[in-house]
C-alpha positions in Angstrom: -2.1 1.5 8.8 -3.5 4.1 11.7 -1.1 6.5 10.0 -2.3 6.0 6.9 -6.0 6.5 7.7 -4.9 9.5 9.6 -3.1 11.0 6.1 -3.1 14.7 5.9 -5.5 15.0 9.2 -8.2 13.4 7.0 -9.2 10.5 10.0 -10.6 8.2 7.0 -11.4 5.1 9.4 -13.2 7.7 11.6 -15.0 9.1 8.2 -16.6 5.4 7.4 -17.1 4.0 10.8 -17.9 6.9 13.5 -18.3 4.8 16.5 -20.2 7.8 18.2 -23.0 8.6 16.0 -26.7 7.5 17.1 -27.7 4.3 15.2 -25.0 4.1 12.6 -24.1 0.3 13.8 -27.9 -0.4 12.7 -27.3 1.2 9.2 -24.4 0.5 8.0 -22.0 -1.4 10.3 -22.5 -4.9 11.3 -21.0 -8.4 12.8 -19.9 -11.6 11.3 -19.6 -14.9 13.2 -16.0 -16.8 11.5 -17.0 -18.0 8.2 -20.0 -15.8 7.4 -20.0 -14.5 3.7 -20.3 -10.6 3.1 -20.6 -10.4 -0.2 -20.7 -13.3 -3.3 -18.6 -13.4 -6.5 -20.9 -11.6 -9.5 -22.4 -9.5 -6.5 -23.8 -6.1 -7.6 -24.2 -4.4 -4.2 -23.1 -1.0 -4.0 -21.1 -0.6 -1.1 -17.3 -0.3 -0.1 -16.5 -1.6 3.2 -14.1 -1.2 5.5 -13.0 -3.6 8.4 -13.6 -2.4 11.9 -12.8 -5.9 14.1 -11.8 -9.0 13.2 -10.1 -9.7 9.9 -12.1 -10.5 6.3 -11.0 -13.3 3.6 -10.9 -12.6 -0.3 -11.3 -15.4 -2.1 -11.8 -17.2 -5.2 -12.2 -21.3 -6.1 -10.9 -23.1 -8.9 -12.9 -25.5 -10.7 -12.0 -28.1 -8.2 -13.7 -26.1 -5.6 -10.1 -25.7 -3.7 -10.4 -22.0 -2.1 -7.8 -19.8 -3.1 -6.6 -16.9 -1.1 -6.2 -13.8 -2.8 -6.1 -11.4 0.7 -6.6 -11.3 4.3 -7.7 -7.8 5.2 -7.0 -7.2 8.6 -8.7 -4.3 10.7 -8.6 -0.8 8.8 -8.3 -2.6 5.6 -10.6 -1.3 2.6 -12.2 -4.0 0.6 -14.8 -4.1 -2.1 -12.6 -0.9 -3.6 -13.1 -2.0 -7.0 -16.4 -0.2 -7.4 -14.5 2.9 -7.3 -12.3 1.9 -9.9 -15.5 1.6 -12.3 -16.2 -2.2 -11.9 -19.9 -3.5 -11.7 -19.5 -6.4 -10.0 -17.3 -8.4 -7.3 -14.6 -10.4 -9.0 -14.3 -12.6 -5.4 -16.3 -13.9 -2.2 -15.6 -11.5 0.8 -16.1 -14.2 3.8 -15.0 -13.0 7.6 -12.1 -15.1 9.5 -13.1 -14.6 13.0 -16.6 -14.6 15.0 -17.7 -11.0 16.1 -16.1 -9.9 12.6 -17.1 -6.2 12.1 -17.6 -4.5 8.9 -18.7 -0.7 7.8 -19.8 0.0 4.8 -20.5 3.3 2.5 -22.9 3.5 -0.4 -20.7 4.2 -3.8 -22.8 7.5 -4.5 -22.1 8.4 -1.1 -18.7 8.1 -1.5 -18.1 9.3 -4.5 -19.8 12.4 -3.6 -17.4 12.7 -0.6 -14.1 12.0 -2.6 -15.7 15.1 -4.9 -16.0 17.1 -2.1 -13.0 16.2 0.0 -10.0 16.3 -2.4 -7.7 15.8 0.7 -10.4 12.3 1.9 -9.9 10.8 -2.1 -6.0 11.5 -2.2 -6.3 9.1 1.0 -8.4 6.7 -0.9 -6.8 6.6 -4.0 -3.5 6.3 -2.4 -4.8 3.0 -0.4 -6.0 1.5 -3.2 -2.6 1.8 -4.7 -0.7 0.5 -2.5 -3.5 -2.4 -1.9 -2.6 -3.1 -5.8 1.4 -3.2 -5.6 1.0 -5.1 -2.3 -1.3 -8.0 -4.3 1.1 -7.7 -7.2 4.1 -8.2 -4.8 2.3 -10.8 -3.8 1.8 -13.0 -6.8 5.7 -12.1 -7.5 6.5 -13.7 -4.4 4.7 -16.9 -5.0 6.5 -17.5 -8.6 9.4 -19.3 -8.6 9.8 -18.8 -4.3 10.5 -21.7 -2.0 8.4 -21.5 1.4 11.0 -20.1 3.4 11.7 -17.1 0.8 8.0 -16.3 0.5 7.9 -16.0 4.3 11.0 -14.0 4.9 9.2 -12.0 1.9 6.1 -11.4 3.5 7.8 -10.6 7.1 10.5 -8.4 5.4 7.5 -6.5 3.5 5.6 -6.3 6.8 9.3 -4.6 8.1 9.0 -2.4 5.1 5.5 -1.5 6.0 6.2 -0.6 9.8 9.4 0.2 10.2 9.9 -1.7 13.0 12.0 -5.0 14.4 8.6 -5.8 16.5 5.5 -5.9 14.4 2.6 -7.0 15.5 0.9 -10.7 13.8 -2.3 -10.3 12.7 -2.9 -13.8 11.0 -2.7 -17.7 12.1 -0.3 -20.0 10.3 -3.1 -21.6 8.7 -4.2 -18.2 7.2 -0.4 -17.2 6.4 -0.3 -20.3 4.7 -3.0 -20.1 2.7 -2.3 -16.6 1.9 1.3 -18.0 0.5 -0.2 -21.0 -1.2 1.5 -23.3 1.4 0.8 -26.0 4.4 0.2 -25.3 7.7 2.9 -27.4 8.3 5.4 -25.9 6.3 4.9 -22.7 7.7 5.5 -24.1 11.1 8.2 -25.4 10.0 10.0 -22.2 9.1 9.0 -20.4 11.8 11.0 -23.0 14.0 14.1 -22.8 11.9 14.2 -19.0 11.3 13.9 -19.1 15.4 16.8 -21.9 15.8 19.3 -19.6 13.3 18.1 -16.3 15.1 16.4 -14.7 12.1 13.1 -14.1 13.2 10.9 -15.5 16.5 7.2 -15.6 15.8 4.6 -15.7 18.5 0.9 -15.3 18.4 0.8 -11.7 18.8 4.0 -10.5 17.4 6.8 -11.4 15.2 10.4 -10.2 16.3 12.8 -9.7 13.4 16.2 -10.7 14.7 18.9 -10.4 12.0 16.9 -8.0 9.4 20.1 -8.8 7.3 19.2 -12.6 7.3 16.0 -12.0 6.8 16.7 -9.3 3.6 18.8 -11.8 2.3 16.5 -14.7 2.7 13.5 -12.8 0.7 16.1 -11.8 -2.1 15.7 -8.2 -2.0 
């Protein structure tokens, strides 16, 4: 993710949250406590935000009022992107997942005007918003027709994809993995024991460490 926001020499994290200029927290950046809603479903603010700490839910609820998942946008993750795209309003609730959350934010005019301006800045954007879109649809691939297992090995072997690297660093609980994978808690622990037993992959708080990457390919079916 740092490289991406870096793409070209265009620093675009730097762009919407300058941590050196004089009152900018007060304007446009600003702190969630775990659970805190940033924006409501039918919402017609006019911002895109960006995540500077913490990490930020997506979601939406069925009629039962279960909460579904559709993202977990971790720190340097864009969200409320669809503005861009032409949309009007949000299509989900933006809630943050961890107290001292922090958020930046950039009025749509704003940003347009600097993607006009910048073709180099809105290559970077667009580009992120595209791969934000194969990543969701990925997603929803994943959770079709997957035992819990295979849509874990999925997301880790993606992560692998994403990083290039047998260490990777774990940005979300297993209740948040599971409820980004439409599974338990419980289930989820459950595979991370057994991928660690068979030497697949060992999971710890702060980083997963893919073992057999062969296993693990195999197990997400790619």
């Amino acid at each position: 993710m740092n490289n991406f926001w870096s793409l070209e020499n265009i620093n675009v994290y730097k762009i919407l949250c300058p941590p050196k200029l004089k009152g900018y927290n007060d304007e446009v950046g600003k702190r969630y406590s775990k659970e805190d809603v940033i924006y409501f479903e039918k919402n017609t603010d006019n911002n895109v935000y960006l995540v500077s700490g913490g990490k930020v839910k997506l979601i939406n609820y069925d009629e039962k009022g279960n909460e579904i998942v559709r993202q977990i946008i971790t720190k340097g993750g864009l969200f409320g992107e669809n503005l861009i795209l032409g949309d009007s309003v949000r299509n989900e609730f933006a809630v943050a997942c961890d107290n001292k959350t922090a958020v930046c934010s950039m009025n749509l005019d704003t940003m347009r005007e600097l993607m006009r301006t910048n073709e180099r800045f809105s290559t970077a954007i667009y580009k992120f918003i595209g791969l934000k879109i194969k990543k969701i649809e990925r997603r929803l691939d994943l959770l079709v027709g997957k035992d819990v297992p295979s849509r874990v090995a999925c997301y880790i072997y993606d992560l692998y994809k994403d990083e290039n690297s047998l260490i990777l660093p774990n940005h979300l609980s297993q209740k948040e993995l599971a409820s980004l994978l439409a599974a338990t808690r419980e289930s989820i622990n459950k595979v991370f024991t057994e991928f660690r037993k068979q030497n697949i992959v060992n999971v710890t708080r702060k980083k997963i460490e893919i073992i057999d990457l062969v296993r693990l390919k195999q197990l997400s079916d790619e």
